[in-house]
C-alpha positions in Angstrom: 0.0 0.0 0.0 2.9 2.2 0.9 4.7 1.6 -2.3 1.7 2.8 -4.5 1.1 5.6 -2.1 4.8 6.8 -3.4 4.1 6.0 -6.8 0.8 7.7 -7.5 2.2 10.8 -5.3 5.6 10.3 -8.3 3.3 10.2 -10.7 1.7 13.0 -10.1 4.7 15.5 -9.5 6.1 14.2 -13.2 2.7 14.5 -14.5 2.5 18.4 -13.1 6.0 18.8 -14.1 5.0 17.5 -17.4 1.9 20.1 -18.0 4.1 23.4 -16.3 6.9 22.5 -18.9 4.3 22.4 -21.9 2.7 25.5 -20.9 6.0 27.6 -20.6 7.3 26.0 -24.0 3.9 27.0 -25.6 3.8 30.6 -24.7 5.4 33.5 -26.8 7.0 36.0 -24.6 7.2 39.3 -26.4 8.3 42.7 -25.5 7.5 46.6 -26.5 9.8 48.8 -27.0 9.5 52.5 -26.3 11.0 55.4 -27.6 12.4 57.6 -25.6 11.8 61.6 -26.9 15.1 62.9 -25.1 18.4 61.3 -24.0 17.8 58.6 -21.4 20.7 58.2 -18.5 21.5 55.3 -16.7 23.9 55.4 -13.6 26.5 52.4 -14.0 27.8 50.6 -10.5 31.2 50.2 -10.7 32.5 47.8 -8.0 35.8 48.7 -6.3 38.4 47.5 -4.1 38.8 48.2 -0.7 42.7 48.2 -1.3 44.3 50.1 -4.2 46.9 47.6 -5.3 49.2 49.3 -7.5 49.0 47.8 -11.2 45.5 46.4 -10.5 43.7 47.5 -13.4 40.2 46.4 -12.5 40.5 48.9 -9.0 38.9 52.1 -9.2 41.0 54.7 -8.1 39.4 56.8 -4.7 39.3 60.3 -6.8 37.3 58.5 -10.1 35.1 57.2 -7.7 33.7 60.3 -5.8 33.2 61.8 -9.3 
């Protein structure tokens, strides 16, 4: 009884599984674009070291980074 128990509750987990992954693959995702009328700005995070390493190019140097 216990080993049908586990493989009707499998079954039905595939089974959802099953209908989730049909219903994703089936749907068209698309996306509108707008126009923007002026110039649009968007800030950029630049990560930075705590320690300024000489030669490290990928470290931000203190006075670029207050800018």
């Amino acid at each position: 009884m216990f080993k049908r128990l586990i493989l009707l509750s499998l079954a039905l987990v595939l089974g959802g599984a099953l209908l989730t992954q049909t219903e994703f693959a089936s749907k068209k995702h698309t996306v509108k674009w707008e126009k923007a009328s002026a110039p649009v700005n968007l800030p950029i995070l630049m990560y930075h070291s705590v320690e300024n390493k000489p030669g490290n190019g990928l470290c931000v140097p203190p006075e670029q980074l207050e800018q």
